[in-house]
GUMI-766007 format. One line per field, with one value per residue: x, y, z of N, C-alpha, C in turn. Coordinates in steps of 0.02 Angstrom, whole numbers, plus 50000, padded with zeros to 5 digits. Each point is the difference from the previous one (the first is absolute). Example, Ala and Ser with C-alpha at 12.3 -4.5 7.8 and 13.67 -1.06 7.14 Angstrom:
REM residues 2
n_east: 50660:49982;
n_north: 49716:50053;
n_up: 50390:49964;
ca_east: 49955:50042;
ca_north: 50059:50059;
ca_up: 50000:50003;
c_east: 50045:49961;
c_north: 50060:50055;
c_up: 50000:50037;
***
This chain:
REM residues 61
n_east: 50660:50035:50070:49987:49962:50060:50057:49955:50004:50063:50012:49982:50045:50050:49974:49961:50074:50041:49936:50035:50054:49991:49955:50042:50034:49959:49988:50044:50013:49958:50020:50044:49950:49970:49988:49973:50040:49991:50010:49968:49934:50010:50000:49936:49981:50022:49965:49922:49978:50006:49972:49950:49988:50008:49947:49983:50050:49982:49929:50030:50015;
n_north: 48615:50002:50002:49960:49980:49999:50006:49947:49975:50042:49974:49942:50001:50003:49955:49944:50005:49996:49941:49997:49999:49983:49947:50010:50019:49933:49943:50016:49993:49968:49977:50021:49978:49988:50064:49956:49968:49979:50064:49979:49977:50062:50026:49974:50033:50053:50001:49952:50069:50030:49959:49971:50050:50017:49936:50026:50049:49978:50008:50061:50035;
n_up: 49768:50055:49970:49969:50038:50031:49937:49993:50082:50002:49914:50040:50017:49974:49966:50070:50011:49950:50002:50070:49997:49944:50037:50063:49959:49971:50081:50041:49927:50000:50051:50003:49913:50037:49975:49970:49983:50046:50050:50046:49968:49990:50062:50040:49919:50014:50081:49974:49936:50053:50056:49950:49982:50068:50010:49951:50025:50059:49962:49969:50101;
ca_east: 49930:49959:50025:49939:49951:50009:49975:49921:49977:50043:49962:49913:50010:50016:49937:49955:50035:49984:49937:49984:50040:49975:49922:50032:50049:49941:49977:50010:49977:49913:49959:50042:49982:49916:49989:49954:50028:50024:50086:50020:50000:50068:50078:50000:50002:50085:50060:50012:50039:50072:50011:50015:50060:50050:49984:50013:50070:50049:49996:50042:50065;
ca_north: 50015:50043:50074:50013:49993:50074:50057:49995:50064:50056:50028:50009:50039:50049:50012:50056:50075:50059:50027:50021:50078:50020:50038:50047:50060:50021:50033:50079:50072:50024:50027:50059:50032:50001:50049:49962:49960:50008:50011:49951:49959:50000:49985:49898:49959:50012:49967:49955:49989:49997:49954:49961:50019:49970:49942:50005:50006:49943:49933:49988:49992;
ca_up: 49992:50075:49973:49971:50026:50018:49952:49948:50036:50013:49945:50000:50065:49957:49949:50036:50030:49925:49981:50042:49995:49960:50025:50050:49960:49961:50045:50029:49955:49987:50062:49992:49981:50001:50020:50052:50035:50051:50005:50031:49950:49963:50057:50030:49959:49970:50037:50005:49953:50017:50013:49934:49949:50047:49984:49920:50017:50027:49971:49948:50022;
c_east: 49978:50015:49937:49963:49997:49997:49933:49987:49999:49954:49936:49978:50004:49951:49953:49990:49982:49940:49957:50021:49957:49926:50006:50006:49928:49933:50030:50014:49950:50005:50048:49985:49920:50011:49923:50030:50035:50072:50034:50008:50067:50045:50014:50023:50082:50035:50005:50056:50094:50025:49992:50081:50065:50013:50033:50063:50021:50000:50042:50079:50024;
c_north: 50052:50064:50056:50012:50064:50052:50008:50043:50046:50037:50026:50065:50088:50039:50029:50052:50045:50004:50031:50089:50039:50026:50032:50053:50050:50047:50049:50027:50005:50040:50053:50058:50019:50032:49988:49953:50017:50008:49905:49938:50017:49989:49935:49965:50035:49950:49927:49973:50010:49954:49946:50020:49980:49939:49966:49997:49958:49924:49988:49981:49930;
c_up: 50051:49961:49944:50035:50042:49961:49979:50079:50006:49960:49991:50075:49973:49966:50033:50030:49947:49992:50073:50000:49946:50001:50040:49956:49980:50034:50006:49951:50005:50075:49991:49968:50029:50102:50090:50044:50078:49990:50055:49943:49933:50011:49977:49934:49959:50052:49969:49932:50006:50021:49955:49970:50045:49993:49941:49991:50030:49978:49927:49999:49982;
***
């Protein structure tokens, strides 16, 4: 039963990652594209999406 219990986590783990990475991806296109946007605020928001996507990766290892 624990074995499960672990996969139903892992899984559910997984999942929030992909719908996390994914509003990340979404954000910094918009800010990437919008010309108003602070050069720091774009920075802050590709670094944070690199670091997701880093995240993302090790959690599939």
């Amino acid at each position: 039963m624990r074995r499960h219990d672990e996969r139903d986590h892992f899984s559910e783990i997984s999942m929030l990652l992909s719908e996390i990475q994914s509003d990340v991806e979404q954000l910094n296109s918009r800010a990437q594209s919008m010309p108003q946007t602070p050069e720091t605020l774009r920075e802050g928001i590709a670094a944070l999406a690199d670091k997701i996507d880093a995240l993302c990766d090790l959690s599939r290892r």
